[in-house]
N, C-alpha and C positions, 0 to 999 in steps of 0.2 A: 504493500500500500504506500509505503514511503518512497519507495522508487518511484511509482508510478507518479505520485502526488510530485514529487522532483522534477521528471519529465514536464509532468503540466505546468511546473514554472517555469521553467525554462524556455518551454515553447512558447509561454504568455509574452516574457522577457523579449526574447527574437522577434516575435509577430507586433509588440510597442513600439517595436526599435526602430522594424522596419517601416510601418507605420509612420510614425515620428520622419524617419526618413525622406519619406513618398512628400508627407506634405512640407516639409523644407523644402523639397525641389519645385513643389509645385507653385509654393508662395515665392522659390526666388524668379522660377518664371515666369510669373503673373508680376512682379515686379517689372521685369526688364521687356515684358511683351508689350506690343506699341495696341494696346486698343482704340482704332482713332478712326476720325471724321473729316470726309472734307467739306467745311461748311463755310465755303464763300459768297455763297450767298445769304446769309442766314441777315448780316447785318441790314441787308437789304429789305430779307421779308419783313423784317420786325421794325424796318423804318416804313415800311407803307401799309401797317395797320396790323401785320398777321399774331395771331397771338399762340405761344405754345401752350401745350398744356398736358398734366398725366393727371388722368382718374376727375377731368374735370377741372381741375386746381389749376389756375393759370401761374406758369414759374417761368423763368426766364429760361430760353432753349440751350445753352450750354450748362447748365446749371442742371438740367436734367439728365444730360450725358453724363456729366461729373458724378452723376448720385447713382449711376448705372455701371460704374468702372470706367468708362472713356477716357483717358490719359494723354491723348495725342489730338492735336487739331493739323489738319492740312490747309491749306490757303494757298490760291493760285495767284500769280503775279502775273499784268499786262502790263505792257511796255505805256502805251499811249491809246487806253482804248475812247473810242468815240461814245461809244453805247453802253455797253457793263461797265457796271462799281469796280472791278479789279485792279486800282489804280494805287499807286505806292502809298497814298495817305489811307487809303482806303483798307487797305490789307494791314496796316496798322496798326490802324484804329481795333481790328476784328482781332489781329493779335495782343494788342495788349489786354484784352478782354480776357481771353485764352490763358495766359501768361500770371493774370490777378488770380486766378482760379486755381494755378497750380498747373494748368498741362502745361506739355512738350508743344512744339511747333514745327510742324513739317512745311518748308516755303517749296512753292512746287514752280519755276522759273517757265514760262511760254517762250519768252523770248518772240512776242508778235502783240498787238496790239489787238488782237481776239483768239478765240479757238487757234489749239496747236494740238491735232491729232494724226492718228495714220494716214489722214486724207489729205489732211493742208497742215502746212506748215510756213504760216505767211512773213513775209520780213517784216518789221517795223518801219511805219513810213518814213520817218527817219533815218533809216537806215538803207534806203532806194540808193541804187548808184552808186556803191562804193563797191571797191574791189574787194578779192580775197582778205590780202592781210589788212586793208582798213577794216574789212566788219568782223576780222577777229579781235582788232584792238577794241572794238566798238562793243563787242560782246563784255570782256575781260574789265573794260573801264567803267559798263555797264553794270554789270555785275557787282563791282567791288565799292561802288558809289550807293548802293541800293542797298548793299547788305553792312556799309556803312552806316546808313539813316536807319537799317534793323537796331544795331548795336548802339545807337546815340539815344534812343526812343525805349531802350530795356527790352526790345525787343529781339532779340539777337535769337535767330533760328537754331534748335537743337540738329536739325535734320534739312538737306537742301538737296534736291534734284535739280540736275542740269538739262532744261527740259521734258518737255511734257509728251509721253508715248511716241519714241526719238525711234522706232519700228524704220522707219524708211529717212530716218535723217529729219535734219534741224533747218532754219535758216533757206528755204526754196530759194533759187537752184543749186544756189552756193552750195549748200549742205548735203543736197538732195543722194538717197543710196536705191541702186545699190551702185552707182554709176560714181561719184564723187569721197570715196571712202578717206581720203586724204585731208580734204578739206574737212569733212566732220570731224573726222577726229580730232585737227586741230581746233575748228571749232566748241569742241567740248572740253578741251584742255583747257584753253583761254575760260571760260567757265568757269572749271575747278581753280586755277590758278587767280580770279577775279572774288573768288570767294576765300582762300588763302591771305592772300591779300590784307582783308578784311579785320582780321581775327584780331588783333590788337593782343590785348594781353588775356582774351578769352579763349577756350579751349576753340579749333573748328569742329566745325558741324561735321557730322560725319556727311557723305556724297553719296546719292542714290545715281545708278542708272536705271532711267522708267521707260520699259516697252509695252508692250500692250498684247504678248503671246503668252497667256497661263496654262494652255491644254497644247500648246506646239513647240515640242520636244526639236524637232528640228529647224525649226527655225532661232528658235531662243540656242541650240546650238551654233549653228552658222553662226549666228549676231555676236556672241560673246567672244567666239572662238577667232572671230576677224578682228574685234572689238581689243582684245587682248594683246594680238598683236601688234598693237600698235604703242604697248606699255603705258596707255593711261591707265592711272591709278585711283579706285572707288573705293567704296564701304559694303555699299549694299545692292542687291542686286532688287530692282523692285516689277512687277508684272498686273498687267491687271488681267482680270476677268470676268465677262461678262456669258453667262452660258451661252445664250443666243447665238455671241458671237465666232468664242474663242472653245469650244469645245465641250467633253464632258468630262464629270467628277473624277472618272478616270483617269483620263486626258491630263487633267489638272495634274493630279498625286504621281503620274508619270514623269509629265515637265518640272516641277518643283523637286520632285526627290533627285532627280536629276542632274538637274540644277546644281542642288546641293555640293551633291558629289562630285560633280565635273568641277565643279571653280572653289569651290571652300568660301566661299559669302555666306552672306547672311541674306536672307530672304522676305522680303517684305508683299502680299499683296495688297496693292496702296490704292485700288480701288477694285471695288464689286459692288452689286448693286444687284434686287430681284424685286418686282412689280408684286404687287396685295393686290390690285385686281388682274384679270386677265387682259393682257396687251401683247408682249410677244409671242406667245403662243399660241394663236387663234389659230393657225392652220398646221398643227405640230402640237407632238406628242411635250409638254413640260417635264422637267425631272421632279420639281415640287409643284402643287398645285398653285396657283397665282394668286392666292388667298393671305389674311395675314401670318395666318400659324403657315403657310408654307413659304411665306419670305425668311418666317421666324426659322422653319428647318434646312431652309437654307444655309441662311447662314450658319447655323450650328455645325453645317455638315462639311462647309470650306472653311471654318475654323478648325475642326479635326483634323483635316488634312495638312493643315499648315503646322498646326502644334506638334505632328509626327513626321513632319521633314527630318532625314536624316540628321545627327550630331547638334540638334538643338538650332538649327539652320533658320527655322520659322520661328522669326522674330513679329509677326504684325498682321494684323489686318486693317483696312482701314474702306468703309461705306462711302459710295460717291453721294456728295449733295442732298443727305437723308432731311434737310429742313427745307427742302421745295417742296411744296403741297401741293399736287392735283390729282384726280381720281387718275385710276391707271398708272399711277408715276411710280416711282423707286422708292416714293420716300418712307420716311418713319411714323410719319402725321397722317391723319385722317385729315378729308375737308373741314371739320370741324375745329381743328388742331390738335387733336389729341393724341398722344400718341400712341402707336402700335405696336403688337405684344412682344417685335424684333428685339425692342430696347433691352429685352431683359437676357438678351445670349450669354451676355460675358457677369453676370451677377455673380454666378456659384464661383468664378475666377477669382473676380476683383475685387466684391464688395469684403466687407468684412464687420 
């Protein structure tokens, strides 16, 4: 009886230990994992009347992320836009908000005075008619004057991409891939080197590269494996996706474990995004239903996937534009304002 009864301590001993163990790692991960948002337009909605709100309770919309784990805010940078808020005082004003609360700040650089994605990638009017090495000086000086007025403002970015889904290159035509590989690359240097620059007597940001292939395994190879040699130097490797788009859940845990292995980064998906009602799937089979609990297992199920990237690799997720309200949209709000059940993925992580 006494043996036995020794065994069952011991075994109790081991199985606390390990225990105890499991959630260290898991608190120190939820520590260093990026739970974040990109919400640049948020200060917009809430300047033309919109109201947030959970359970009914009107509260200010980062203030609700914050109370949900949210850790990270994204914000995108336009050079000189005409029509969107994205403008350096603008992104600001939206970071020091971020900043009072305690997150991190991902600055997400366009480098064009609107939309910069796979499809366009427009120059700053500004920036019309200069040669090669003028609009790489133009980038670099760019760059390092901007993320000057981050740092004069307390704003000083933890996290900065050099361009926004650089899939086919920066900067049209200059930039333009797969045809100008030369050029981009030094385009992106001057980037990183404009953000270097910067840093004063503060730590730099760590440097994202952001494409836009999360389920294409071969493409995200070719890109990095060209990309690499050219010895620019990063942080993070960041990807989005969009199922619609870029594949499936498989696809995904394919390209990211991948990923992993092939380059030794660190892994970010810096945006994703799934519809509460039905929109992209009217003529097609969805993986989750378009509902809110299946935006919610959505996401549950590409934050699985990123948490179990090989060697601790999956560092982040991060929701595109979840404070745009309209039926059919991505976001997190009802037309009402209120928010939707997604909010609550990352609770059992982060809250405490």
């Amino acid at each position: 009886m006494m043996n036995k009864t020794a065994s069952f301590v011991r075994t109790a001993i081991v199985v606390l230990f390990t225990c105890a163990f499991i959630l260290n790692a898991q608190s120190a991960k939820a520590q260093n994992y990026a739970v974040g948002a990109d919400l640049s337009f948020m200060k917009m909605a809430e300047d033309n009347g919109f109201i947030f709100k959970e359970a009914g309770q009107a509260l200010p919309c980062l203030q609700i992320f914050k109370d949900h784990g949210y850790n990270w805010i994204r914000l995108r940078l336009f050079h000189t836009p005409d029509r969107l808020p994205n403008d350096l005082e603008y992104t600001i004003s939206l970071a020091r908000e971020a900043k009072a609360l305690g997150l991190k700040f991902l600055l997400d650089y366009h480098y064009s005075d609107t939309w910069a994605d796979p499809g366009k990638q427009f120059i700053p009017k500004a920036w019309e008619g200069l040669d090669h090495d003028e609009l790489v000086q133009a980038v670099f000086e760019y760059t390092k004057e901007t993320m000057i007025a981050f740092r004069d403002s307390g704003t000083f970015p933890d996290m900065v991409q050099v361009g926004n889904e650089i899939s086919h290159g920066m900067l049209w035509p200059d930039g333009k891939l797969p045809d100008n590989w030369d050029n981009f690359a030094e385009l992106v240097q001057a980037g990183i080197n404009g953000i270097h620059a910067s840093c004063g007597n503060n730590p730099c940001p760590e440097i994202m590269i952001h494409i836009d292939k999360g389920g294409d395994k071969q493409f995200t190879e070719y890109y990095f494996d060209k990309l690499h040699s050219y010895g620019i130097k990063y942080d993070i490797i960041g990807q989005s996706y969009y199922p619609w788009w870029h594949g499936n859940l498989l696809q995904l845990r394919e390209c990211l474990n991948f990923t992993a292995n092939a380059y030794q980064k660190n892994i970010i998906l810096v945006e994703v995004a799934y519809n509460w009602t039905p929109t992209e799937y009217l003529d097609s089979s969805a993986p989750f239903p378009e509902s809110p609990e299946g935006q919610k297992e959505f996401l549950e199920e590409v934050n699985r996937i990123v948490l179990n990237i090989p060697d601790n690799r999956g560092c982040g997720v991060f929701w595109w534009e979840p404070a745009v309200s309209r039926r059919g949209s991505r976001s997190f709000f009802d037309e009402t304002g209120n928010v939707l059940p997604v909010i609550s993925v990352f609770d059992k992580y982060m809250r405490h």
